[in-house]
N, C-alpha and C positions, 0 to 999 in steps of 0.2 A: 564474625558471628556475633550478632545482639545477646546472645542468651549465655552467654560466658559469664561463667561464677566463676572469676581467679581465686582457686583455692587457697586458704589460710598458711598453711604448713609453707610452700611456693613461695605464696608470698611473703612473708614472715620472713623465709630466707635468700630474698631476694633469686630464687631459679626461676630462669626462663628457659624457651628455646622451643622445638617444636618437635609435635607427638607426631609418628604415624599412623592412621588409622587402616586397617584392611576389613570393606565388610561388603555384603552381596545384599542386591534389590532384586525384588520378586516386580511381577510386571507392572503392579502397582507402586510401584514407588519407594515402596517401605523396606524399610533395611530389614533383617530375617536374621543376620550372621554379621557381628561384628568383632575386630581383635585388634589389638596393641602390634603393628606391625616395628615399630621402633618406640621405642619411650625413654622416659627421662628416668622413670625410677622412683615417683614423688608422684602426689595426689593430681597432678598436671595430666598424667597418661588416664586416671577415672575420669576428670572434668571433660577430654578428649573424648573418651566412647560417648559419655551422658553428652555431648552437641550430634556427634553422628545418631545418637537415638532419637532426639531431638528432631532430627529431618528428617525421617522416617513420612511419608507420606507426602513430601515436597519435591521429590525429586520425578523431573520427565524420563523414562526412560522410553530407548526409541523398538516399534516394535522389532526390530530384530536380534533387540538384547540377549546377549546368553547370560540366564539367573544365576547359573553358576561362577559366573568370572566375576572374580574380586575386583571395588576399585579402590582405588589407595587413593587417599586424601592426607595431603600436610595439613596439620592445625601450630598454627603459631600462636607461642603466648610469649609477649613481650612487658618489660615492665616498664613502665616509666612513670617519674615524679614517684620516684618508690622508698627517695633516700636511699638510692642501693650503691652509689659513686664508690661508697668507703668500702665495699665486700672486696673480698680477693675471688679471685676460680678459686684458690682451694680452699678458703673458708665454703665456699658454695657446693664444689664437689664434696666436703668433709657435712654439710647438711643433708646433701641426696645420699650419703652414705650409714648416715643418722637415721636417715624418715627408711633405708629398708631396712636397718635394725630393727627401730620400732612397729614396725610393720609384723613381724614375727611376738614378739611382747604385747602387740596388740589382739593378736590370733591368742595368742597366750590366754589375754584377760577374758576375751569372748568363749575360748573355748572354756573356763571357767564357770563363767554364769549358768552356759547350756548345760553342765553337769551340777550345778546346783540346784537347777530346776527340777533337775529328776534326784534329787537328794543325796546327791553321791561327792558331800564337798566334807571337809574340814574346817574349825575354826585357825587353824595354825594354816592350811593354805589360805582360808581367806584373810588372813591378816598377810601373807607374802602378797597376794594378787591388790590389794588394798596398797598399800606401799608401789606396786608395780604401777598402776593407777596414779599415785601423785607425783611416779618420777617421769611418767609421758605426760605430766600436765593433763589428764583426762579430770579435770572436775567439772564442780558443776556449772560452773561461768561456761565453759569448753562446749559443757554439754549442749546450753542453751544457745552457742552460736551456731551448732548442729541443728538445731530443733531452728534458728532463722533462716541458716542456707536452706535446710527443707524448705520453710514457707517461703521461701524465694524460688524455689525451684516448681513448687506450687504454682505460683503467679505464670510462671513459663510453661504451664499445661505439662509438666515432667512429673508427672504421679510417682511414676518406678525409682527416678534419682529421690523427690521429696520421702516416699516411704524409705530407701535405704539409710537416708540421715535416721531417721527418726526410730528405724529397729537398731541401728546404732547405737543411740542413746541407750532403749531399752535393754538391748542385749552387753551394754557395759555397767548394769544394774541401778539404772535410773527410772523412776516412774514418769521423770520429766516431759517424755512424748505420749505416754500412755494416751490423753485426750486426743490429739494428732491423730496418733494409728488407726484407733475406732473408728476415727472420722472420715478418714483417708484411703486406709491402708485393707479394708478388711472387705 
């Protein structure tokens, strides 16, 4: 698939291997219903659905399709020239075990914001959720490679993946995509 953003986190920690997709085409072509039929556990299984929403209108279906039946698609993500020789499995299994910690810590800092916005926060939680933030590495270098995968996913006509980076950013209390969204997303 050309349009493959190898996710950061992934790659970073050298995982690969391959997602499964399950999603249903209406007669036109376009995916309508798509899901995580196997995954890895790591940012690999989002980059997966965002290529199947990606070919949403590319695909022939014959007229005696039933819209209903799922079809399951392997997506492989392989790495190479990654410098990955020196990883072990279980350093790698112990990073995919890491990324759904922080996954949960992340829901954590989001859910945050959204209750600051309606003014219902503390300064002693926002100094815990602050702290929470610099030990997932979310700043703001982080932010802005957020705010470039968007604009990459932009170039690949992927509106929905580009706007999810970028409410990302905003909803981890950055103004950094504010211009983006307006532009983009509204």
């Amino acid at each position: 698939m050309n349009n493959k953003i190898y996710p950061q986190y992934s790659f970073q920690n050298c995982i690969d291997g391959t997602v499964t997709i399950s999603f249903k085409l209406n007669k036109a072509g376009e995916v309508y219903f798509s899901k995580i039929q196997k995954g890895i556990g790591t940012d690999l299984d989002d980059e997966a659905l965002r290529l199947i929403r990606l070919s949403s209108g590319k695909w022939i279906v014959p007229e005696d399709h039933d819209t209903t039946v799922s079809v399951v698609v392997p997506i492989n993500f392989k790495l190479s020239g990654a410098n990955c020789q020196n990883k072990s499995p279980k350093e790698i299994k112990q990073a995919i075990e890491i990324y759904k910690t922080n996954v949960g810590m992340t829901d954590a800092v989001l859910n945050f914001y959204r209750h600051k916005a309606n003014g219902k926060s503390t300064a002693d939680e926002e100094q815990r959720i602050l702290a929470l933030k610099a030990s997932l590495g979310y700043d703001e270098e982080y932010m802005k490679m957020r705010i470039n995968d968007g604009l990459k996913k932009l170039k690949q006509k992927d509106k929905q993946g580009a706007c999810e980076d970028f409410m990302f950013v905003k909803n981890m209390g950055y103004d950094l995509a504010d211009e983006q969204i307006a532009k983009y997303c509204n």
